[in-house]
C-alpha positions in Angstrom: -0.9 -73.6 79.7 1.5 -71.1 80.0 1.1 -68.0 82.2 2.5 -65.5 79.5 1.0 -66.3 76.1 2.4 -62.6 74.6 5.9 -63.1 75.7 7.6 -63.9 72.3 5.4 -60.9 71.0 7.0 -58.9 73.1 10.2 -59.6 72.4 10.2 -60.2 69.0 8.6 -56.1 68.1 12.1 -55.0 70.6 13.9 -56.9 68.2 12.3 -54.9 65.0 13.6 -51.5 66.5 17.2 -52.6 67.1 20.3 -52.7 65.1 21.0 -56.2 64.3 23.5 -58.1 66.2 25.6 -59.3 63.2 26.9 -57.8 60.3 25.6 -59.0 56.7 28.9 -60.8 56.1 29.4 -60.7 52.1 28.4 -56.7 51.7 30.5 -56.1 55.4 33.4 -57.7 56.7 34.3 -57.4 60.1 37.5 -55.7 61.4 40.9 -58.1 61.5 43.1 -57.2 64.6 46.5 -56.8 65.0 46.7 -60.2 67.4 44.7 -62.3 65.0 46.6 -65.6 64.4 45.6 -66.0 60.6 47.7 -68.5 58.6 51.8 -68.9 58.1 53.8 -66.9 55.6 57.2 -67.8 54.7 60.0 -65.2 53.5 61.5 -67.5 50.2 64.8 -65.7 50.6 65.7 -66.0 54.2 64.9 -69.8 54.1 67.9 -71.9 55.0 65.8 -75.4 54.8 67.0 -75.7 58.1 64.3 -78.6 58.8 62.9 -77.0 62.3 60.1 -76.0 61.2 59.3 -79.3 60.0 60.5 -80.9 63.5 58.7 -78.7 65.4 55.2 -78.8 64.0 53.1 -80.8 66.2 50.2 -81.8 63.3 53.2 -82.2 60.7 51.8 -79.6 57.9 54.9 -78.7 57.5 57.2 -80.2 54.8 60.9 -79.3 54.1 62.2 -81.0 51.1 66.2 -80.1 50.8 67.0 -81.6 47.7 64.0 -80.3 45.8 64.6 -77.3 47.6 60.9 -76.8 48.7 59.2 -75.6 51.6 55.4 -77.0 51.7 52.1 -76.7 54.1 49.1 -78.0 54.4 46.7 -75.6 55.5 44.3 -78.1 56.1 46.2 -79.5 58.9 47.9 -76.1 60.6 46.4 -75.0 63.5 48.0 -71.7 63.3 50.1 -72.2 67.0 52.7 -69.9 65.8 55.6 -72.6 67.1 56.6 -73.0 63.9 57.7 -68.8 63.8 59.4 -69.5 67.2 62.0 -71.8 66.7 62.7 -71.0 63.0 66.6 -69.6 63.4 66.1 -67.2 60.6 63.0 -65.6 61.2 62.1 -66.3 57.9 58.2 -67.4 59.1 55.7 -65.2 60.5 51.7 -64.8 61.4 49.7 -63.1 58.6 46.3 -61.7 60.3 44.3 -62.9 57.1 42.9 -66.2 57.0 43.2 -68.8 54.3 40.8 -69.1 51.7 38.2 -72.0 51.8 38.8 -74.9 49.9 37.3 -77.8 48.2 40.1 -80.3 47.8 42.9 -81.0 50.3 46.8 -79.4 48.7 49.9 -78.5 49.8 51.2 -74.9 49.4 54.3 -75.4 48.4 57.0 -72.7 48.0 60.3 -73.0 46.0 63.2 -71.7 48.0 66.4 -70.1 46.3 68.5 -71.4 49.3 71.7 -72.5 47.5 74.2 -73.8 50.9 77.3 -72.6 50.9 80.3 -74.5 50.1 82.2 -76.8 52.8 85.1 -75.2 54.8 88.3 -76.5 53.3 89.9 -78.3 55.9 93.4 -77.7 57.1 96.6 -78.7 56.2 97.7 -81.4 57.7 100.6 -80.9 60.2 104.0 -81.4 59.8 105.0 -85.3 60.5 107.6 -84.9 63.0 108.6 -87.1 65.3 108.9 -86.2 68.8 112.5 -87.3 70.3 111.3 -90.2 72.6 114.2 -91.6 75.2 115.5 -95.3 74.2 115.0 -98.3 76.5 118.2 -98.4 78.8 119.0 -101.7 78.8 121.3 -103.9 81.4 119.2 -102.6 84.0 117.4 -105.0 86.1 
C-alpha cells in the first residue's frame, strides 16, 4: 500500500494551471537558430567538380559525376558534419539552417552543374636543337 494515495492528484491539477511544456507543432513551429546544422546547399555556378567533396564525405552521400556534369546527395545518408563545406576549394557548399523535408522513398538530389573546364595550356615551343660544342677524344695518349 502506498503511503501517498493522492500524489498523482496533486500533480496532475498543477499541471492544469500551467502553460504546456511544448508547442502544438503544426499551428507553431519553433524558432531555427543561426547555429542550426540543417542540410547542404550547393552554389551550381561556383562548382568546379573538383571531386573533394565526394572524397571527403565520410558516409559517401555525396556523388560528383564529371562527365555528366552532376553534383548529387543523398540526404538519407548525410549526417550534416559540415566537412564537406570545409574542404570544398571553392566555397561553393554551405549549411542551410532548414532541415530537409521527410520522405517516403530513398533519392538522390542531384544538381546539374554549368562547370565547362577550361582549355589545356598550350605547351611550349620546343627549344632550339643545338648542339653544345663537346671536346673530341685526344687520342695517342696513353
Amino acid at each position: 500500500m502506498t503511503k501517498h494515495p493522492l500524489k498523482m492528484t496533486k500533480v496532475a491539477l498543477e499541471n492544469l494551471f500551467q502553460k504546456p511544456a511544448t508547442v502544438p507543432y503544426p499551428a507553431v513551429r519553433k524558432p531555427v537558430y543561426a547555429a542550426t546544422r540543417g542540410r547542404i546547399a550547393i552554389e551550381e555556378a561556383k562548382c568546379i567538380l573538383c571531386l573533394i567533396c565526394d572524397k571527403k564525405c565520410p558516409t559517401g552521400a555525396i556523388k560528383v559525376d564529371r562527365p555528366g556534369k552532376t553534383w548529387a546527395i543523398d540526404r538519407l545518408l548525410c549526417i550534416q558534419c559540415g566537412y564537406c563545406v570545409e574542404v570544398c576549394p571553392k566555397k561553393c557548399l554551405g549549411m542551410e539552417n532548414l532541415y530537409s523535408p521527410p520522405v517516403s522513398a530513398k533519392a538522390m538530389d542531384v544538381v546539374n552543374v554549368p562547370f565547362t573546364p577550361p582549355p589545356p595550356k598550350p605547351k611550349p615551343p620546343p627549344a632550339s636543337a643545338t648542339p653544345a660544342a663537346t671536346p673530341a677524344p685526344e687520342a695517342g695518349k696513353e
